[in-house]
N, C-alpha and C positions, 0 to 999 in steps of 0.2 A: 354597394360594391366597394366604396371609398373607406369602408370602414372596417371592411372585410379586409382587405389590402392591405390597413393598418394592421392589422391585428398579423395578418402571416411576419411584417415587416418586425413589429415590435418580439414574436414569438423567436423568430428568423435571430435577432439581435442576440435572444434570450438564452440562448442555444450557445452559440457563438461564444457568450461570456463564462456559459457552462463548461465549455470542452477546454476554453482557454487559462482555467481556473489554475493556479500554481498550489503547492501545501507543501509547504517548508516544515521539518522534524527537527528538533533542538534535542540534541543529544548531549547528558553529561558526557555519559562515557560511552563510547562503541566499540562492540566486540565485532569486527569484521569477518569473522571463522577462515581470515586467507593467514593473519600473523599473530604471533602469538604477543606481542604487543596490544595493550589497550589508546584508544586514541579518545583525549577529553575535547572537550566544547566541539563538539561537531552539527553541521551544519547537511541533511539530506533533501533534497528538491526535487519534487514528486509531480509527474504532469500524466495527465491520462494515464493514471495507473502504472506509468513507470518511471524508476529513479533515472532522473537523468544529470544528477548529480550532488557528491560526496563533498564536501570541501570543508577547510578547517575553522573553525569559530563560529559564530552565530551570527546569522546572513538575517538583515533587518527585511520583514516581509515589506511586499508595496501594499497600495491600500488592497487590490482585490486578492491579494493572496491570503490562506488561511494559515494558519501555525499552528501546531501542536506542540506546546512546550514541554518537553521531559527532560530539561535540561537538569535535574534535578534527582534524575534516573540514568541507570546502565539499560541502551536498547543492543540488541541481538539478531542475527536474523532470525528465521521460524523454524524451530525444530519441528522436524518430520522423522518417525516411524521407519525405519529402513530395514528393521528386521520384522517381517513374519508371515508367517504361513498361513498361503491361503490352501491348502492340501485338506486341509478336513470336510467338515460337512458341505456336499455340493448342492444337495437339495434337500429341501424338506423331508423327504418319506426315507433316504439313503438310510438310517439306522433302522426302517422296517423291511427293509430291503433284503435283509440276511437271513431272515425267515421265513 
């Protein structure tokens, strides 16, 4: 049972360092898509899947945090697709459909 208990405790801890994990982006340049300005050495800090902040220069990680350096790179946000039709084929047989 004492050892079991360990193990929830240690798993329990394991977890805990997971969700609290930070990953800091090192950005040469940033295209922010709000100005038409480029902004250099930028610094983005990402917790549980969201930025929870932007800020200028290069923010030295702690030990647990991870870094991905592209300071050496232009980052963008994610181009997405905004034009297109979904109007055509609905289903499978719709082109046997007409005969």
């Amino acid at each position: 049972m004492k050892t079991l208990l360990k193990l929830v405790s240690v798993l329990f801890l394991l977890v805990t360092w997971i969700n609290a994990q930070v990953t800091i982006i090192h950005c040469g340049v940033l295209i922010n898509g709000n100005s038409e300005e480029l902004s250099k050495n930028i610094s983005i800090v990402i917790k549980n899947a969201t930025i929870i902040d932007i800020s200028n220069g290069l923010k030295h990680p702690t030990r647990d945090d991870s870094l991905i350096d592209l300071s050496n790179y232009t980052v963008l946000p994610g181009l997405m697709d905004m034009h297109t039709h979904l109007s055509g084929e609905s289903n499978p047989k719709r082109y046997m459909e007409r005969f």
